[in-house]
C-alpha positions in Angstrom: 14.1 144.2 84.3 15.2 140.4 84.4 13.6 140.1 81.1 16.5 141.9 79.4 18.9 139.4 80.5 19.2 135.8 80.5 19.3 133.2 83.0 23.1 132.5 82.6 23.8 136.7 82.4 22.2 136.9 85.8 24.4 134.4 87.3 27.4 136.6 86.2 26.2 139.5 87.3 25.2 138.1 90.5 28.4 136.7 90.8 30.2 140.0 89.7 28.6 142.1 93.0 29.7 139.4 95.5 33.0 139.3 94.3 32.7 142.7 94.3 31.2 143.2 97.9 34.1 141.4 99.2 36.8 142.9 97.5 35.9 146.8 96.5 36.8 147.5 92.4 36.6 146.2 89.7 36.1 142.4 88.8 39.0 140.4 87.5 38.5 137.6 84.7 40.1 135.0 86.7 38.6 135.9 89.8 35.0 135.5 88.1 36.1 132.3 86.3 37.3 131.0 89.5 34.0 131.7 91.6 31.9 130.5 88.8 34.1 127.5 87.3 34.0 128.3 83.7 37.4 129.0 81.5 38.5 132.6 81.0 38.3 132.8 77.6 34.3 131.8 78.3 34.4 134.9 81.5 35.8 137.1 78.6 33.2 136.4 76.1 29.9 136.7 78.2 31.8 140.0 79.7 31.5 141.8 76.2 28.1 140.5 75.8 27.3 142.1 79.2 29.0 145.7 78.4 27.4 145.8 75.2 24.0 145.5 76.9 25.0 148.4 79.3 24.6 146.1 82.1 29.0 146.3 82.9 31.8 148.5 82.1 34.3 145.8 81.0 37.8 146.9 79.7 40.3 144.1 78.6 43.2 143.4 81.3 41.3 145.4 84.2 38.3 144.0 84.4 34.3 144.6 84.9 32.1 147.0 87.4 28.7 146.8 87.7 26.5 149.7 86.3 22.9 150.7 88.1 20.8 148.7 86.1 23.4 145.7 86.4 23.4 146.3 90.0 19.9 146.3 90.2 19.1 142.8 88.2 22.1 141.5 90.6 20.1 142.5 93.9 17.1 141.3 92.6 18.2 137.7 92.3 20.0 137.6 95.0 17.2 138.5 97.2 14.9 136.1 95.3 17.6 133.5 95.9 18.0 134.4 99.9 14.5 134.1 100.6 13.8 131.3 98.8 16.5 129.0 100.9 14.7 130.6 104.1 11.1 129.8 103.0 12.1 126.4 101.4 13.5 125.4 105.1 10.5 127.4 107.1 7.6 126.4 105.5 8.7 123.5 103.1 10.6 121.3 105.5 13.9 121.5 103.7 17.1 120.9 105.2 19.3 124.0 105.2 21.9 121.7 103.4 19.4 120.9 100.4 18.3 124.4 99.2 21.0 126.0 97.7 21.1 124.5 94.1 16.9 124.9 94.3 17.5 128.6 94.9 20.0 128.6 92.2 17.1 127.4 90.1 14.0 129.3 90.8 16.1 132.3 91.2 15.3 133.6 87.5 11.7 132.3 87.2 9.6 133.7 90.8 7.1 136.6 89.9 7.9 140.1 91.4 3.8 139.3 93.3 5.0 135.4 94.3 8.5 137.6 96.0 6.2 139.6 98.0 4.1 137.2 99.0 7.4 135.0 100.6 8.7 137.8 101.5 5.4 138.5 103.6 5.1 135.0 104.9 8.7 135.0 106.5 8.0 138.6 108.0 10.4 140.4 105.7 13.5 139.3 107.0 16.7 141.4 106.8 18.9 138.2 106.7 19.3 135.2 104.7 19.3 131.1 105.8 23.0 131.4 106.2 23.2 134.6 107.4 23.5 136.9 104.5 21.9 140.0 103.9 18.8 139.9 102.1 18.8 143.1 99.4 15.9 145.3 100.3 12.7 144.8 98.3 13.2 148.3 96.4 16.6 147.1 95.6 18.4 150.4 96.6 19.7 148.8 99.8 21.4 146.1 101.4 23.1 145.3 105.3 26.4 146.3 105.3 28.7 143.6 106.2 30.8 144.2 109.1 31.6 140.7 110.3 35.0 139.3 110.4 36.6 135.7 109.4 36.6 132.8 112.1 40.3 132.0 110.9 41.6 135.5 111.1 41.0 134.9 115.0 43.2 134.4 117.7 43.4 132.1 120.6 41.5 132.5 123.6 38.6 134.6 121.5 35.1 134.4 121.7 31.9 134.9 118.8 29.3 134.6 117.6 28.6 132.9 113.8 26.8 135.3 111.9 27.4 134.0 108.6 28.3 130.6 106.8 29.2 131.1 103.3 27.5 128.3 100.6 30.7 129.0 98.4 34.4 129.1 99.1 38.1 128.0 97.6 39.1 125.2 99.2 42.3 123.5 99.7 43.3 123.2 95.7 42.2 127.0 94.8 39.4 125.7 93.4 35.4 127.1 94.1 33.5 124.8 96.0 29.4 124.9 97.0 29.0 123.3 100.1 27.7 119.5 99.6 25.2 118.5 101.6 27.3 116.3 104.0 29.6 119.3 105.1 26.6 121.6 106.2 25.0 118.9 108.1 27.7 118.3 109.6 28.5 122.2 110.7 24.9 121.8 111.6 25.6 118.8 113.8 28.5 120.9 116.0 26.6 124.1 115.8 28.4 125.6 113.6 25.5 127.8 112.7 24.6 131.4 112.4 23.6 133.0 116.2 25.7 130.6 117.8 28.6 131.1 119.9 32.2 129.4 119.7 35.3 130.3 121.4 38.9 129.7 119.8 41.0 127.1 121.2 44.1 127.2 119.2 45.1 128.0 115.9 47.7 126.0 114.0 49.9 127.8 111.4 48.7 126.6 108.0 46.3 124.0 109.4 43.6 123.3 111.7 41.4 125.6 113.8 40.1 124.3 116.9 36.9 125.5 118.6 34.6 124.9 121.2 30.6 125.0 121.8 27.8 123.5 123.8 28.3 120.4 121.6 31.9 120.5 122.4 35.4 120.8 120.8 36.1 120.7 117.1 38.3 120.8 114.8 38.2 122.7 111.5 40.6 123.6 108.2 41.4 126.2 107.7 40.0 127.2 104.3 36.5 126.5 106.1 37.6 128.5 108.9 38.0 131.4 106.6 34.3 130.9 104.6 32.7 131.4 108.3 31.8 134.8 108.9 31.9 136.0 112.9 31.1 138.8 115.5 33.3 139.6 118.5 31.2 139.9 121.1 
């Protein structure tokens, strides 16, 4: 099905169903020119190209929703993407900060035989490197997510990370990935998916402090919020 759509078009449609998972409807312009980086007047034009293919529904001032066979090239790069990063790290020797832009690569370009055969070698998992749900291999399914934010957290709480998002708007509104540096360092203070931190204090508009095994730390809060948690 990729075949019918180019490299770039799958990036917007992957990037349409995780705006979309997050925030149910349909898909603003700016929201998608945000996440990706691009103008709007460059969102606008690859939107039409997608609704004339039938992969969208796109109307002018309300945005674009996903139709099935959309959908379906969206969930098949994003699982090719989510166990990539895991098999690069596992078998490859990778550093979880170095394998998001190589996923972001090979995405388009793996064989539906060479998924399988990953897919096989990491035991099928259910969840990405960072946490993520990893779309089923018949695409018709993926983990719902039921986690909350660290930020929207109080005081005095305890969980568990269960998800650390590779993209996020940081303090200028602006989409960041995740350099290198930052997820080492989350690594370093076990900031990582399965571990456990408990909230320390929250300042309004600011920092977030926690505490681990390795200790106490402090966070902003726009990272805060790109951490996905579990009570326990």
């Amino acid at each position: 099905m990729r075949e019918h759509a180019s490299d770039v078009m799958q990036d917007y449609l992957k990037n349409i169903y995780l705006i979309n998972r997050e925030n149910e409807g349909q898909v603003s312009t700016s929201d998608l020119a945000m996440k990706m980086g691009v103008s709007a007047p460059t969102v606008t034009s690859m939107l039409v190209k997608l609704g004339d293919k039938g992969f969208i529904t796109y109307e002018k001032y309300k945005g674009a929703k996903l139709n099935t066979e959309g959908e379906a090239i969206a969930l098949e790069i994003l699982r090719h993407h989510r166990l990539i990063e895991r098999y690069l790290v596992e078998f490859l020797g990778y550093d979880w900060s170095e394998v998001h832009e190589e996923a972001d690569v090979l995405e388009h370009h793996i064989s539906e035989e060479l998924e399988r055969r990953i897919a096989n070698a990491l035991g099928n998992p259910k969840y990405g490197l960072y946490g993520a749900p990893i779309p089923s291999e018949d695409l018709t399914s993926i983990a719902k997510d039921e986690t909350t934010k660290l930020g929207e957290h109080s005081a005095g709480e305890i969980v568990v990370i269960e998800r650390v998002k590779e993209n996020y708007i940081g303090s200028e509104n602006a989409p960041r990935t995740r350099d290198s540096e930052e997820l080492q360092y989350l690594a370093e203070i076990g900031i990582i998916p399965g571990k456990q931190v408990k909230i320390e204090s929250v300042a309004p508009f600011g920092m977030i402090k926690v505490s681990n095994e390795k200790g106490e730390h402090s966070l902003p809060k726009e990272v805060s919020m790109s951490i996905h948690v579990r009570e326990i």
